[in-house]
C-alpha positions as CSV (number, residue, x, y, z in Angstrom):
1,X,-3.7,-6.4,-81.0
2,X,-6.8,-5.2,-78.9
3,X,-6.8,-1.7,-77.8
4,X,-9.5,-0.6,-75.6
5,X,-10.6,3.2,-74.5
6,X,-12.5,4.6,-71.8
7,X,-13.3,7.4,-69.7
8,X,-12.5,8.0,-65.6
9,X,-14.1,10.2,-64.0
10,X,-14.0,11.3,-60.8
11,X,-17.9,11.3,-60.3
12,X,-19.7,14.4,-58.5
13,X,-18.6,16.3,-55.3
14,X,-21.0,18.3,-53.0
15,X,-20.0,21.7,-51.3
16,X,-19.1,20.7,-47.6
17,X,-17.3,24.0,-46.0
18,X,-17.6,27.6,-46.8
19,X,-15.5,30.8,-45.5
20,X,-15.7,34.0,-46.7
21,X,-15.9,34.5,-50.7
22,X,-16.3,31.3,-52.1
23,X,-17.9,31.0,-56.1
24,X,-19.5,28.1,-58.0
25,X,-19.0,28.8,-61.7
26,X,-21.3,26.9,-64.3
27,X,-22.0,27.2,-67.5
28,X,-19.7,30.5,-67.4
29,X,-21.7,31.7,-64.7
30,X,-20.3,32.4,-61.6
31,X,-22.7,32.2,-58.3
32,X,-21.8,32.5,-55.1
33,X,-21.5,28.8,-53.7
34,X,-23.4,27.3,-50.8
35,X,-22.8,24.8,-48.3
36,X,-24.6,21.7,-49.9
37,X,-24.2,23.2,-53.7
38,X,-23.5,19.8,-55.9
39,X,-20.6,20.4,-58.1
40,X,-20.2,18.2,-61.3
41,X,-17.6,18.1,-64.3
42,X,-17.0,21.1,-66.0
43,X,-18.0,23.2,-62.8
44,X,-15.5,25.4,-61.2
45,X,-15.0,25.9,-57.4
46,X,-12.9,29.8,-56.6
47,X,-11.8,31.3,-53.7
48,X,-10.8,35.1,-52.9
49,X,-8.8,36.3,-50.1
50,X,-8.9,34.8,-46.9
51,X,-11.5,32.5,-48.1
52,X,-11.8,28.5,-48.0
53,X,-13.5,25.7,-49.4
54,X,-13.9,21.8,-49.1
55,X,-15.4,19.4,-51.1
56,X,-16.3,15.6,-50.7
57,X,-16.7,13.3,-53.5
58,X,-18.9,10.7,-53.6
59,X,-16.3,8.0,-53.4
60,X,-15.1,10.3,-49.3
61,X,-12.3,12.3,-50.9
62,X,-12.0,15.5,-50.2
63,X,-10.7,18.4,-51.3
64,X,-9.6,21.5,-49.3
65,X,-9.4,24.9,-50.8
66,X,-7.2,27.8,-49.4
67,X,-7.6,31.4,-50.0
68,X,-7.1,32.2,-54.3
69,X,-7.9,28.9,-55.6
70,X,-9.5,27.2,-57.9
71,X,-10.3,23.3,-59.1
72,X,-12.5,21.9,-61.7
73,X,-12.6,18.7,-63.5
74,X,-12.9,16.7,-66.2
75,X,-12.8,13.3,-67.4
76,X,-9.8,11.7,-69.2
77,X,-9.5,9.0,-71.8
78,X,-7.3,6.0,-71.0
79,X,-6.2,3.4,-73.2
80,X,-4.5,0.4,-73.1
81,X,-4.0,-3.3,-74.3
């Protein structure tokens, strides 16, 4: 029986949209975040009230944010035969 492992990920997403009170948090450090910031796994995206966010992956998905959000990823490990 062969089992094999690996990781997906998702790959990095740039900082397309910006409202209001939006934060890039890296390395525990939270920033406010700029059209054009480059967000990578392990990085945080947050917005406050009445705030928004998108962001565009390198593969063309994207990801809207609404107002008291926030998204981060990270790979995961998939096996199978």
């Amino acid at each position: 029986m062969v089992s094999e492992a690996f990781a997906v990920s998702m790959g990095s997403a740039q900082i397309t949209a910006v409202r209001n009170v939006v934060e890039k948090v890296e390395n525990n450090q939270g920033r406010p975040a700029v059209v054009s910031d480059q967000v990578t796994e392990g990085d945080m995206v947050r917005t406050r009230a009445a705030s928004l966010a998108e962001l565009t992956f390198t593969d063309k998905t994207i990801t809207r944010m609404g107002a008291n959000s926030q998204f981060s990823y990270y790979a995961h490990i998939v096996t199978g035969k």
